[in-house]
N, C-alpha and C positions, 0 to 999 in steps of 0.2 A: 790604836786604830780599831775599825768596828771590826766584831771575829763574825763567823760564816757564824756561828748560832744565833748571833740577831738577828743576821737575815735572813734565817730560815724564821724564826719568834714571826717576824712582821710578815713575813709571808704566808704565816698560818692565818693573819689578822690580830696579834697580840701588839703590844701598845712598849714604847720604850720611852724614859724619861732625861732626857740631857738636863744640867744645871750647870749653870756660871763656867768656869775654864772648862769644863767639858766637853766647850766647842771650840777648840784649838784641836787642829789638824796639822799645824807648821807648814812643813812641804807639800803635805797630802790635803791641806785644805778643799782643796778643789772637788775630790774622793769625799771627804765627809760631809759637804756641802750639798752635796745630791743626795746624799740617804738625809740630812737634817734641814735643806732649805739653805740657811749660811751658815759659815763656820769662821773661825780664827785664822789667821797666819799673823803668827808673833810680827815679823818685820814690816805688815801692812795696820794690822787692827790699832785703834786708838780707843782708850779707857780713860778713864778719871773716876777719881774716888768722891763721895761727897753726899748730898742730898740730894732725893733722887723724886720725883714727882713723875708717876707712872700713867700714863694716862691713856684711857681702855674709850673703844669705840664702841660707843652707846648704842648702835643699833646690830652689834655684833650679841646673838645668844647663845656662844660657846658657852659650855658648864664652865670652865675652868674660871670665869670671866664673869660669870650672870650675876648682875646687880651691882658691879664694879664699876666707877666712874675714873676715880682718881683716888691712886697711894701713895704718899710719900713716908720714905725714911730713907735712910745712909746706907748705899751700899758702893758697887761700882755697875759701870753701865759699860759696853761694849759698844763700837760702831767702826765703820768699814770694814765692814764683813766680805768677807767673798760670797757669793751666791748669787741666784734671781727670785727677787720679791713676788713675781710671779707662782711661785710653786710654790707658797704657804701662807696659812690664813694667818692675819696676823692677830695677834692679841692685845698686845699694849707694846707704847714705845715712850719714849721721854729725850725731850728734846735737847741736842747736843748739838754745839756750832750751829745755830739758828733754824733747825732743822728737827722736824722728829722720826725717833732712830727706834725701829726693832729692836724688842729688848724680852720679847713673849708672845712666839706664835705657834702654832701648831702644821704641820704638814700626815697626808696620805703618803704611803710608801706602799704599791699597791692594796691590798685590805689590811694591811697594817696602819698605824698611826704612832707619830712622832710628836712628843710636846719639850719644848726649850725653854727654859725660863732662865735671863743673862744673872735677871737680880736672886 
């Protein structure tokens, strides 16, 4: 789970980077989910493995993101996340069960900033 020196880090305005399982929370999802936007709970979230076609919102000019339309390669993709889509920008998602799924977004944690990337 997150230790108090990150959230002292982001409350100075310093920046924290989640990657792939690293938004699993288990029981505590809910808790991680407010410092990162969504997170994991093993016996909720759905995954698949496979080709992944990522696809970034064109009039979105996040750095992380600038000039990025659409990536595809093989990884795994994450959805039914716990969280509210409201409290993060999102960056790219790729569509899973007919639908497109957060899969790279960014959130504020007061002057701190949080970036997730699932792939």
């Amino acid at each position: 789970m997150l230790e108090s020196g990150e959230g002292a880090l982001l409350a100075r305005g310093g920046g924290a980077v989640f990657i792939h399982w690293a938004v699993e929370g288990g029981p505590q999802a809910p808790a991680l989910a407010a410092r990162l936007g969504f997170a994991s709970h093993t016996g909720l979230t759905k995954y698949r493995h496979g080709p992944i076609d990522l696809v970034f919102d064109p009039s979105l000019q996040h750095p992380v993101a600038r000039n990025l339309h659409q990536v595809s390669f093989i990884d795994e993709t994450y959805w039914a996340l716990v969280g509210d889509p409201a409290g993060v920008q999102l960056v790219a998602s790729a569509e899973e069960e007919g639908a497109l799924r957060p899969q790279v977004w960014t959130r504020r944690v007061g002057p701190g900033r949080v970036l997730v990337s699932i792939p």
